[in-house]
MARBA-3410 file (N, C-alpha, C, O; in Angstrom, 1 decimal):
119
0.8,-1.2,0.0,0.0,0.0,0.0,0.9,1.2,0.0,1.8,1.3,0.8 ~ 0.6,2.3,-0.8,1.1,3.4,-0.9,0.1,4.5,-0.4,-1.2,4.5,-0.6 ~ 0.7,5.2,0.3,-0.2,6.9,0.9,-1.0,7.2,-0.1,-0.6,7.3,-1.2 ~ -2.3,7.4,0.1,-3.2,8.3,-0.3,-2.7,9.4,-1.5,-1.9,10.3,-1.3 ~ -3.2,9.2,-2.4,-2.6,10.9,-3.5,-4.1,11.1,-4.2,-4.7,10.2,-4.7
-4.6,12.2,-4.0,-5.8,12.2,-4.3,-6.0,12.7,-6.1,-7.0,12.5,-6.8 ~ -4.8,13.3,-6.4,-4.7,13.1,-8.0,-4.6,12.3,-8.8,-4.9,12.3,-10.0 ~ -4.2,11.3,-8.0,-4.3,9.3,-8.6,-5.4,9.2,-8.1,-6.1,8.4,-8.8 ~ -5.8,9.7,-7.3,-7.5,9.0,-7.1,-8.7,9.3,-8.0,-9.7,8.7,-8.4 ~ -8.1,10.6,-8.2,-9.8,11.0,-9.1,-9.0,10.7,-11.0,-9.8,10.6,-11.9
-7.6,10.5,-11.2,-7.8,9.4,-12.3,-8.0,8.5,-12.5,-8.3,8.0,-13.5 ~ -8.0,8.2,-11.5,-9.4,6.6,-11.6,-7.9,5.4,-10.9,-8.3,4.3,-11.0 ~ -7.1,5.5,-10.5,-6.2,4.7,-9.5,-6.8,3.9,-8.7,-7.8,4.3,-8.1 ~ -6.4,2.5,-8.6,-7.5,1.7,-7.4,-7.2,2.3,-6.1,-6.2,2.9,-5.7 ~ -8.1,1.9,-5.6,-8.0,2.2,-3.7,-8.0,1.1,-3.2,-8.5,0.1,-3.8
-7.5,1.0,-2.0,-7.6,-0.2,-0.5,-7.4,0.5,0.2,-6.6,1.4,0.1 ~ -8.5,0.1,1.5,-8.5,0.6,3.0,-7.5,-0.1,3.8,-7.3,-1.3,3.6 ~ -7.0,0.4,4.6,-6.0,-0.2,5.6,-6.3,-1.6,6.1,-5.5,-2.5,6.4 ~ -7.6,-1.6,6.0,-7.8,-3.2,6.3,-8.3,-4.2,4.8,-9.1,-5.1,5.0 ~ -7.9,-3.9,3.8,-7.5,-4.1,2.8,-8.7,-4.9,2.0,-8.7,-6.1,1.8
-9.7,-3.9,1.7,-10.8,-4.0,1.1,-10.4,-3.2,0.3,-9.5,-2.4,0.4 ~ -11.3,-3.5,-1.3,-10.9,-2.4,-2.1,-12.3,-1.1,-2.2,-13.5,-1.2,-2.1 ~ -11.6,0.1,-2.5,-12.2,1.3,-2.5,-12.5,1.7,-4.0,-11.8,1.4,-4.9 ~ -13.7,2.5,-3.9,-13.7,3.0,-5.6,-13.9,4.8,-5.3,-14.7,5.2,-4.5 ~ -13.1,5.4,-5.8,-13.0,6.9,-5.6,-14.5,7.7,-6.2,-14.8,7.4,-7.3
-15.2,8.5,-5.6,-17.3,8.7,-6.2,-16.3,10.2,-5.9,-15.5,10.2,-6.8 ~ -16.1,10.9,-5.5,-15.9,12.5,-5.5,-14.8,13.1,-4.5,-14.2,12.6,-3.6 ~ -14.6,14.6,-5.1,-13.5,15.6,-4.1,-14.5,16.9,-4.0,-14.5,17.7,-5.0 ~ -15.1,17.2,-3.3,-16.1,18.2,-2.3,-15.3,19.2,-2.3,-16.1,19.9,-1.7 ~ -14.1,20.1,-2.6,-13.7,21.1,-2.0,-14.4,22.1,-1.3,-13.8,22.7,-0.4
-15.3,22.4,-1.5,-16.2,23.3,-1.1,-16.6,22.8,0.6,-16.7,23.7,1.5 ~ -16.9,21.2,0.7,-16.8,20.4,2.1,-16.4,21.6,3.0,-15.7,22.4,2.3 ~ -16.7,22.1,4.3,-16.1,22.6,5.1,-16.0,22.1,6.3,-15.6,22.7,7.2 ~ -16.4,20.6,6.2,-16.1,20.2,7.4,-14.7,19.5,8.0,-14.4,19.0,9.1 ~ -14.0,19.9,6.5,-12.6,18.8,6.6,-12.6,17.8,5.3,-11.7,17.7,4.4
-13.8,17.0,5.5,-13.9,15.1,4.8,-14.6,16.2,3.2,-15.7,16.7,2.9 ~ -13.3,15.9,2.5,-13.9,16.4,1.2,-13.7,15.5,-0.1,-13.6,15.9,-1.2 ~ -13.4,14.3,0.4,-13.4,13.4,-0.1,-14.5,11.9,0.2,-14.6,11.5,1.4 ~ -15.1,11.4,-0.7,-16.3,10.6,-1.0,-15.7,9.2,-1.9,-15.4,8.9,-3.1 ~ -15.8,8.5,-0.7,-15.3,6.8,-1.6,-16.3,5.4,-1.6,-16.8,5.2,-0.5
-16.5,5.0,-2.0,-17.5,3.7,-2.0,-16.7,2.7,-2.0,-16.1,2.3,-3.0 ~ -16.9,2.1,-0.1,-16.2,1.0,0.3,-17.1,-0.5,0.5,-17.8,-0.5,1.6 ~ -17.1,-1.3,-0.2,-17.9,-2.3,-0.6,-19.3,-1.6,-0.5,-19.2,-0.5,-0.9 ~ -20.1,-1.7,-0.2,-21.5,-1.2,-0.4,-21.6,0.0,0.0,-22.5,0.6,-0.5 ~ -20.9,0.5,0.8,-20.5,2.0,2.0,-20.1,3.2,1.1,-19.2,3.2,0.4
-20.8,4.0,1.3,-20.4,5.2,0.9,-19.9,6.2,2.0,-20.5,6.6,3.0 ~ -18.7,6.6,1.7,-18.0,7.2,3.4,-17.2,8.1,3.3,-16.3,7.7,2.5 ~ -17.0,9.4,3.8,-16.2,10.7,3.9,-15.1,10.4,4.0,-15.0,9.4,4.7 ~ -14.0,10.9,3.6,-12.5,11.2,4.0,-12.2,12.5,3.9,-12.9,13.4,3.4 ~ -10.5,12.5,4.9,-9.9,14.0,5.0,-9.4,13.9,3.3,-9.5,12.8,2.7
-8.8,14.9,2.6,-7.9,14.8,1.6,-6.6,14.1,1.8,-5.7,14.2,1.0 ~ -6.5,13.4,3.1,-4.9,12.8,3.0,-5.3,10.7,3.4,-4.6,9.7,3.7 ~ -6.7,11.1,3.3,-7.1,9.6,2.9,-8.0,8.9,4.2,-8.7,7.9,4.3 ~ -7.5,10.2,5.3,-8.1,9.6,6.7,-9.4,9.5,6.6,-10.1,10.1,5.9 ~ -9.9,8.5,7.5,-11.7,8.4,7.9,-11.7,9.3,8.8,-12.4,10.4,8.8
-11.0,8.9,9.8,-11.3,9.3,11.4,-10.0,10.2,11.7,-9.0,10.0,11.0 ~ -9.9,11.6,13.0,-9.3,11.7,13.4,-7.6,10.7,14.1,-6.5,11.2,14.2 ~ -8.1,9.4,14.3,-7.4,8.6,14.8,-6.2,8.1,14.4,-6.3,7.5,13.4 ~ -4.7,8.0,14.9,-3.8,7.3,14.2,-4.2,6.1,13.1,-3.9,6.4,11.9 ~ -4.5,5.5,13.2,-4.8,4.6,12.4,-6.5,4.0,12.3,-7.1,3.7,13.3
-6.9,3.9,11.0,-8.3,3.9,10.9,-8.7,2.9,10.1,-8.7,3.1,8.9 ~ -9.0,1.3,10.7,-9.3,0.7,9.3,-9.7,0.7,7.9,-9.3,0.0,7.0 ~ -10.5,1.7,8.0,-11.2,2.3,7.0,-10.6,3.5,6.0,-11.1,3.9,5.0 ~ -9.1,4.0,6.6,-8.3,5.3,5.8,-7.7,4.1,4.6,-7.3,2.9,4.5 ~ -7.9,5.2,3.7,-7.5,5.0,2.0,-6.6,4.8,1.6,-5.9,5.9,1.8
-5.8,4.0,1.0,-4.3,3.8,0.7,-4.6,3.6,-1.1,-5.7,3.1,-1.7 ~ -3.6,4.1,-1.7,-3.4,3.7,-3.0,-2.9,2.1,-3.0,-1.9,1.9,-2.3 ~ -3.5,1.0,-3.8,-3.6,-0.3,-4.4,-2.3,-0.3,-4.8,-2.0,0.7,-5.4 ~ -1.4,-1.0,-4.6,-0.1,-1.4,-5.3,-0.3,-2.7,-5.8,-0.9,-3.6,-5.2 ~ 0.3,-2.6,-7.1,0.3,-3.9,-8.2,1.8,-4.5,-7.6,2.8,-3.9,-7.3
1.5,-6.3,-7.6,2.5,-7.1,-7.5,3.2,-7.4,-8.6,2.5,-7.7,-9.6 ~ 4.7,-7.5,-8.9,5.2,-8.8,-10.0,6.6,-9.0,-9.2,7.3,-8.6,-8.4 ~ 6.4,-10.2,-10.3,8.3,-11.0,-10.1,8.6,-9.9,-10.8,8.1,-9.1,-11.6 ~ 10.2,-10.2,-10.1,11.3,-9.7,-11.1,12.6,-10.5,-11.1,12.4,-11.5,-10.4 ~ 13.5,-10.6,-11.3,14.7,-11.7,-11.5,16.3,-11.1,-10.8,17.3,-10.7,-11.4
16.1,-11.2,-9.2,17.4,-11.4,-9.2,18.9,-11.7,-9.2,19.2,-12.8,-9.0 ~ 19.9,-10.9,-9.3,21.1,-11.6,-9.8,22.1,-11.0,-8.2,21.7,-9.9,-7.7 ~ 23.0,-11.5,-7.6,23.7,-11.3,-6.7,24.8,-11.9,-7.1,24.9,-13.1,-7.6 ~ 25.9,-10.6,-6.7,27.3,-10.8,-7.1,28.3,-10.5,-5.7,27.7,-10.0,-4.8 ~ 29.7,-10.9,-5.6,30.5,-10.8,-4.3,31.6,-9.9,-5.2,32.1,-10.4,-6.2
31.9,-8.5,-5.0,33.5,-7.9,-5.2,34.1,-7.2,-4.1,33.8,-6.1,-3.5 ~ 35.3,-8.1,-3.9,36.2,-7.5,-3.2,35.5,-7.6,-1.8,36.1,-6.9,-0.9 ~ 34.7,-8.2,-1.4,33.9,-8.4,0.1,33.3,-7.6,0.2,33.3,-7.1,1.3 ~ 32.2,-6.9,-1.2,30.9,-6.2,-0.7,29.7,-7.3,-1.4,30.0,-8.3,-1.9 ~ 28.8,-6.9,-1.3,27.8,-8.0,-1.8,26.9,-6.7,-3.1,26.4,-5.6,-2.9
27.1,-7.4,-3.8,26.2,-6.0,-5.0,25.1,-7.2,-5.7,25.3,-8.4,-5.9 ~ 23.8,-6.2,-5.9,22.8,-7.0,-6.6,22.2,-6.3,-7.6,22.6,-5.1,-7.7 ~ 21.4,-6.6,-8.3,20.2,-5.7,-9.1,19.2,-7.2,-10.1,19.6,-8.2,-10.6 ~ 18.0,-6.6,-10.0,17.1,-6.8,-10.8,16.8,-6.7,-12.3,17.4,-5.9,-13.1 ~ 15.8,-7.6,-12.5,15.8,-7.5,-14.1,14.3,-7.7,-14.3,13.5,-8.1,-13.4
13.8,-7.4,-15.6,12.1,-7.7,-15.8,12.0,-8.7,-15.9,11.1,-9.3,-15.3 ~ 13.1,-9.5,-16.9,13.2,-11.1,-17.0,14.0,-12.1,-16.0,14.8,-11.9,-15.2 ~ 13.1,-13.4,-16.7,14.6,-14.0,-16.2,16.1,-14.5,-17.6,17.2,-14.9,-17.7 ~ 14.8,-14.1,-18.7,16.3,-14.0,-19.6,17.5,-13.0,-19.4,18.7,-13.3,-19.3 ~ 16.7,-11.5,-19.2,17.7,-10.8,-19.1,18.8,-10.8,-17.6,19.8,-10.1,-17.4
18.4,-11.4,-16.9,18.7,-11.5,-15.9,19.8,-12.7,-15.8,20.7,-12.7,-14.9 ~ 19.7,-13.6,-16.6,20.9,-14.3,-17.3,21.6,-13.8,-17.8,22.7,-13.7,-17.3 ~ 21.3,-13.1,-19.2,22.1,-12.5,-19.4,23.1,-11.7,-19.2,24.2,-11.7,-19.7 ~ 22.7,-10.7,-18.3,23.4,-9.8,-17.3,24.7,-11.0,-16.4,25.9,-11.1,-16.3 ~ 23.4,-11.8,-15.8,25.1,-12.6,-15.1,26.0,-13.4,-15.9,26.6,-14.4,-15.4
26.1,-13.1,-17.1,27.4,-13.6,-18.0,28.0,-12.4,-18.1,28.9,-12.6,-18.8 ~ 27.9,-11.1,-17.7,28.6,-10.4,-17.9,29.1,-9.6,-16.6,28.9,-8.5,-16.4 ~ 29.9,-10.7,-15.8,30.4,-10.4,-14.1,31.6,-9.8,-14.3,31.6,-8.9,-13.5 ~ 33.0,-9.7,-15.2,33.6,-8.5,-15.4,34.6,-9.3,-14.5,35.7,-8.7,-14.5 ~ 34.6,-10.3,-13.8,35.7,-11.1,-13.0,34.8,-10.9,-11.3,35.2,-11.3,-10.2
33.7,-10.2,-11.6,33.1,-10.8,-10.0,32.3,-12.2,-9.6,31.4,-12.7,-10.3 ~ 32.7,-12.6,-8.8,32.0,-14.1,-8.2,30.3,-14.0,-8.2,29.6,-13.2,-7.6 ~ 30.1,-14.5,-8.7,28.0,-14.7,-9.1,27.6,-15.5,-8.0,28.1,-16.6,-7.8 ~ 26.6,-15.1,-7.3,26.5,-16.2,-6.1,25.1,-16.7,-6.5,24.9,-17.9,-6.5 ~ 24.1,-15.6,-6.8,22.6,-16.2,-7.6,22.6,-15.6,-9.2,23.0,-14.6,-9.7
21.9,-16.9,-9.7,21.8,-15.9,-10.9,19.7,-15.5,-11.3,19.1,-16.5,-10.9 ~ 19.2,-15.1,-11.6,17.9,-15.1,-11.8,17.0,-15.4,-10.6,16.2,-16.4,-10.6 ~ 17.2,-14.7,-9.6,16.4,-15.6,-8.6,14.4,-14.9,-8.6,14.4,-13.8,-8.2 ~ 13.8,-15.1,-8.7,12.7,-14.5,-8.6,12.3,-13.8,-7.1,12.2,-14.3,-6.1 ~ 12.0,-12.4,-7.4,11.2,-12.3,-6.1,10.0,-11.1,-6.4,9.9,-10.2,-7.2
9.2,-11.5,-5.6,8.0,-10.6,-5.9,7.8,-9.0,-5.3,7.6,-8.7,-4.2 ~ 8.0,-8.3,-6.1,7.9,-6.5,-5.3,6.1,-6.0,-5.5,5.2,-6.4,-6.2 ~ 6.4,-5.0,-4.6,5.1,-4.5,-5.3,5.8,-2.8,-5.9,6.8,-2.2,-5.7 ~ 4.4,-2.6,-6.7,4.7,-1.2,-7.5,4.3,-0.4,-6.6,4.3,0.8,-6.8
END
């Protein structure tokens, strides 16, 4: 989950509430003066927020809005030079082979390993 951006929100960006239901963005109220000028429909619920995603005054609110982050693999490669540990990712796992044929005289310890990030 990423923080609240409410310019991703009214382009149409998915939402999830902290307790990780998904949200659909219905309005931004500027005019609102009570604070909650933001309007989301959380499974059947229609319900106010501050502009920074909050429901409630409270540190933490089941119900405050987080921007949806998308999962994928990507292909780790990890190398050893000189007794530091260096790594980087790849979209593939071709390229991610590929890449580790070109170690330059450093020790390859994984080559393509998969791991899942989110966006």
């Amino acid at each position: 989950m990423r923080a609240f951006n409410l310019e991703e929100a009214k382009a149409g960006k998915p939402l999830i509430t902290r307790d990780g239901r998904d949200a659909k963005f219905i309005a931004y109220l500027p005019e609102a003066d009570n604070g909650c000028q933001v309007i989301a429909l959380v499974e059947k619920e229609v319900l106010l927020y501050y502009v920074i995603g909050k429901h409630a005054v409270m540190d933490e609110y089941p119900k405050d809005l987080f921007m949806k982050t998308a999962k994928k693999i990507v292909y780790a490669n990890l190398w050893v030079d000189r007794g530091r540990s260096i790594w980087g990712h790849h979209e593939t796992e071709e390229k991610a082979k590929h890449i580790a044929g070109m170690t330059l005289g450093m020790k390859i310890i994984a080559i393509a390993v998969p791991i899942e990030i989110e966006e």
